[in-house]
SENU-911271 format. One line per field, with one value per residue (C-alpha): residue number from 0; x, y, z. Coordinates in steps of 0.5 Angstrom, whole numbers, plus 500, padded with zeros to 3 digits. Example, Ala and Ser with C-alpha at 12.3 -4.5 7.8 and 13.67 -1.06 7.14 Angstrom:
<nodes>
nuza = c(0 / 1)
X = c(525 / 527)
Y = c(491 / 498)
Z = c(516 / 514)
</nodes>
This chain:
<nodes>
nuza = c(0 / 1 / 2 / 3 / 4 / 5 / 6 / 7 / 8 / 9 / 10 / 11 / 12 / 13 / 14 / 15 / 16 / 17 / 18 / 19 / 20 / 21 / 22 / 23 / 24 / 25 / 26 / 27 / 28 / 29 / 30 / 31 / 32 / 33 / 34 / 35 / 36 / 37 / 38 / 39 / 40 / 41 / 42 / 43 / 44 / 45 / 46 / 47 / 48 / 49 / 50 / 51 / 52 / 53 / 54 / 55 / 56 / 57 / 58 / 59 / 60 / 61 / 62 / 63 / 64 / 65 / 66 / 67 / 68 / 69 / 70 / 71 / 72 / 73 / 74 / 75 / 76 / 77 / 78 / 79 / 80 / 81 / 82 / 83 / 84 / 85 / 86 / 87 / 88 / 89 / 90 / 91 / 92 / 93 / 94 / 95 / 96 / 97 / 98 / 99 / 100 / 101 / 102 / 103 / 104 / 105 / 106 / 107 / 108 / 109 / 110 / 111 / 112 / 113 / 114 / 115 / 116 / 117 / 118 / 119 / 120 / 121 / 122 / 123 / 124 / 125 / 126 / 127 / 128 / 129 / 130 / 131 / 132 / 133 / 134 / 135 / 136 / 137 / 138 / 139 / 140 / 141 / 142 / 143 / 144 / 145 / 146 / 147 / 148 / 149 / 150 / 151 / 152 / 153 / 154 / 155 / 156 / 157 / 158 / 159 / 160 / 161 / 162 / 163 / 164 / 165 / 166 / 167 / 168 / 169 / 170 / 171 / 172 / 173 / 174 / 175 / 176 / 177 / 178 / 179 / 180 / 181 / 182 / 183 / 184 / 185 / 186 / 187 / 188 / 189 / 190 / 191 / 192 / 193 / 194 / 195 / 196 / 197 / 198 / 199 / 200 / 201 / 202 / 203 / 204 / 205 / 206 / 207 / 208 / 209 / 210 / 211 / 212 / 213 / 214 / 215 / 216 / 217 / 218 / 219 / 220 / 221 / 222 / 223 / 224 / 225 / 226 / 227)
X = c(530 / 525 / 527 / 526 / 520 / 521 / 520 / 513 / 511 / 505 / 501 / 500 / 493 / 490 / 488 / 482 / 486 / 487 / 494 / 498 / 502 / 508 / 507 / 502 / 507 / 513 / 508 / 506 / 514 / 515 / 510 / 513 / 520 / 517 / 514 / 520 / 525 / 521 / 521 / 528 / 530 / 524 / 528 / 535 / 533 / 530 / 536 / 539 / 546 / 549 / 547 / 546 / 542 / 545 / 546 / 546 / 539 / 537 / 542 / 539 / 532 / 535 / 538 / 531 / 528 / 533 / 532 / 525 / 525 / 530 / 525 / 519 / 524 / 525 / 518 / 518 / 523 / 521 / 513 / 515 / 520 / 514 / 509 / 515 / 515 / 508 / 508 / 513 / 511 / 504 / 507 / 509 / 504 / 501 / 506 / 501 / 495 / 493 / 498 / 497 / 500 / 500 / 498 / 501 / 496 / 492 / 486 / 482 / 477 / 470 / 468 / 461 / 461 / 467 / 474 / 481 / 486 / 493 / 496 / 502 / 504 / 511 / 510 / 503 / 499 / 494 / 488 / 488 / 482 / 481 / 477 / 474 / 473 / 469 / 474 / 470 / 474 / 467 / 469 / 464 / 466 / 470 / 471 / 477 / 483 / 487 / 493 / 498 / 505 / 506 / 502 / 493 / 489 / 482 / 477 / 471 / 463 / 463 / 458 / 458 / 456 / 449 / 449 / 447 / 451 / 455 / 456 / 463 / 468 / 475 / 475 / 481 / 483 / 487 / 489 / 491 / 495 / 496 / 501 / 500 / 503 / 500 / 505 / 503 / 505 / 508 / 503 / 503 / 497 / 497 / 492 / 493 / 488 / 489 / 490 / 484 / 486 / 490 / 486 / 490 / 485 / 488 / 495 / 498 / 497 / 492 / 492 / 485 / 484 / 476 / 472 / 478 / 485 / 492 / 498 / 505 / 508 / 503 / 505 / 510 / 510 / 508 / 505 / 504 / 498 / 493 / 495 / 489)
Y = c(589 / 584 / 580 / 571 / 570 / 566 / 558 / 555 / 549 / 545 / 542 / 535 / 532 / 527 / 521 / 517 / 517 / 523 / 522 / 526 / 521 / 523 / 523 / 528 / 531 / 531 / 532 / 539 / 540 / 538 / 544 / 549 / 548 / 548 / 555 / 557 / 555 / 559 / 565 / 565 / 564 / 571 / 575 / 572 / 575 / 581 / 583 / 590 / 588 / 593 / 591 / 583 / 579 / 575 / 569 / 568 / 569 / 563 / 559 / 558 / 557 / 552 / 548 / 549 / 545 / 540 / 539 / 538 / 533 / 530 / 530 / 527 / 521 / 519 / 519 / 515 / 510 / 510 / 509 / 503 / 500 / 501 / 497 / 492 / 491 / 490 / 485 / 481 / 482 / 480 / 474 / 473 / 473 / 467 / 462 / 463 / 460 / 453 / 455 / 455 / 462 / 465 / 471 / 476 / 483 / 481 / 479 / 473 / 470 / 469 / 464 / 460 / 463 / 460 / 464 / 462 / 465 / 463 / 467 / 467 / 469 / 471 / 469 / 466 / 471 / 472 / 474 / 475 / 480 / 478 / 482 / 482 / 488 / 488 / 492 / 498 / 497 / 497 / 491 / 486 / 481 / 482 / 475 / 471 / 468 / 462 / 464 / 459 / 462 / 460 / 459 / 458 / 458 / 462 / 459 / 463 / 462 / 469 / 471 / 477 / 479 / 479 / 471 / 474 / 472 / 476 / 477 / 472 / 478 / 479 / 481 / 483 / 479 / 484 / 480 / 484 / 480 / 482 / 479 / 476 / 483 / 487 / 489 / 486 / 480 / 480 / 477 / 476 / 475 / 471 / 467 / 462 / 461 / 458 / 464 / 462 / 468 / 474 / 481 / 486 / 490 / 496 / 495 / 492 / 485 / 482 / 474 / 473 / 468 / 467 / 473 / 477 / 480 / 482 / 484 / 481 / 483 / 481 / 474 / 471 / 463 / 459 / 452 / 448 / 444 / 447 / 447 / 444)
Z = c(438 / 440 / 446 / 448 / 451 / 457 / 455 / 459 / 460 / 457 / 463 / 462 / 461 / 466 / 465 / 468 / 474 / 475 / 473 / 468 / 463 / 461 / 453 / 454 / 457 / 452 / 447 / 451 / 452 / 444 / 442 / 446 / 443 / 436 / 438 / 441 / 436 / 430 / 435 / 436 / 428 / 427 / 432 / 429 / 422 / 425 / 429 / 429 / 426 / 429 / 436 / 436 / 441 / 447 / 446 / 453 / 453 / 448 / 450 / 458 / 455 / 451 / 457 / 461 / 455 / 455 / 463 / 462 / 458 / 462 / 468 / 464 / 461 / 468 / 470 / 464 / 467 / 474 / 472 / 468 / 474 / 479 / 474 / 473 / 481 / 482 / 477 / 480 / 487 / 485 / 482 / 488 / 491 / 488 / 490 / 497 / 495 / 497 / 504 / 511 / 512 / 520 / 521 / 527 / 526 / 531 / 526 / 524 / 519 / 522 / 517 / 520 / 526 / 527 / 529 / 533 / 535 / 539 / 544 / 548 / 555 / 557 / 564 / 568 / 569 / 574 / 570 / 562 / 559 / 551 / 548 / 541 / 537 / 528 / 523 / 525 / 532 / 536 / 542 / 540 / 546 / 552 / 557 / 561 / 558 / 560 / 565 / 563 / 560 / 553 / 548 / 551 / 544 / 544 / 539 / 538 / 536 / 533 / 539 / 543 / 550 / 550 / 545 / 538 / 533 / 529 / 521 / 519 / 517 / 520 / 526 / 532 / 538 / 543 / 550 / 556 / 562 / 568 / 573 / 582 / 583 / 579 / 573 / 565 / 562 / 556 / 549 / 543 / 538 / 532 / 528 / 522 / 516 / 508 / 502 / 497 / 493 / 491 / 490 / 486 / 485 / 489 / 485 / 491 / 492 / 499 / 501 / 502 / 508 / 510 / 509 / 510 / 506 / 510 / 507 / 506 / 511 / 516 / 515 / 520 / 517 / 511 / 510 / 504 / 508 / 512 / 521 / 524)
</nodes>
């Protein structure tokens, strides 16, 4: 007496993305059934009537079948709720363009050769280090900064140390503090410019601002007019 043959699985073809879609995968799924189905019914046929088959064996095979098309139903599901969520997220996003949004990664546009940063010291400081670095994280430029407790304001001409000026882009402010005693003082950094607009181009959405693109989550205030 023949016995089942284990149910395999189809491997689901890859879309341009190099993705498997999951109705290549239920059609895979879909055909493997069918063959089993007619091989289950020719063993079924010829059986020894005197020692039938276990139904056992079929039934599991059975059950697999049905928990694979589970598993790919609910990739089905969870890949629609993603494409919904990035939809609304991305309609989101565009309620902040025209706004002055205040940045707090530490980055800024230079636009014109011309960029700006805000920077906050917990206590007054006897001597603050700005350095400026490109987006490959090369340090650009390194000069004093103003020592006053609260908020000191760095305006910058896009120039390095040497005065050549440098191509507009984004760039980072870091401030290092440090107090009469010698012990760092506390700064933050953040910067403000207006969303021109949203790049969706990689699924997630990125407020442009200038000649750079920043995240969500790097905003800390929002504004309907442009701070000055």
């Amino acid at each position: 007496m023949t016995t089942t043959t284990p149910a395999t699985s189809t491997p689901a073809t890859t879309n341009a993305n190099g993705t498997q879609t999951s109705s290549d995968a239920l059609s895979g799924l879909t055909s493997n059934f069918s063959t089993f189905l007619t091989l289950l019914t020719t063993q079924l046929k010829n059986q020894d009537p005197t020692s039938p088959m276990d139904s056992n064996q079929f039934t599991q095979q059975l059950v697999e079948f049905s928990q694979v098309e589970q598993q790919i139903n609910t990739n089905t599901n969870l890949n629609t709720l993603i494409t919904q969520g990035q939809s609304q997220i991305g309609a989101y996003a565009t309620s902040y363009l025209g706004k002055s949004v205040s940045i707090t990664n530490g980055n800024a546009s230079l636009t014109n050769g011309q960029a700006s940063w805000i920077y906050s010291l917990g206590t007054t400081a006897a001597q603050t280090t700005l350095t400026v670095s490109n987006a490959s994280g090369q340090v650009v430029y390194t000069g004093a900064g103003n020592t006053n407790a609260g908020n000191n304001q760095f305006n910058w001409n896009g120039q390095d140390n040497n005065g050549n000026q440098l191509s507009d882009g984004t760039y980072t402010l870091a401030v290092a503090s440090k107090a009469a005693d010698g012990s760092t003082v506390t700064s933050s950094v953040a910067s403000a410019g207006v969303v021109s607009e949203i790049d969706m181009s990689s699924g997630t959405p990125k407020l442009v601002i200038g000649n750079m693109e920043i995240g969500l989550g790097d905003i800390s205030n929002v504004a309907n007019t442009a701070t000055n």
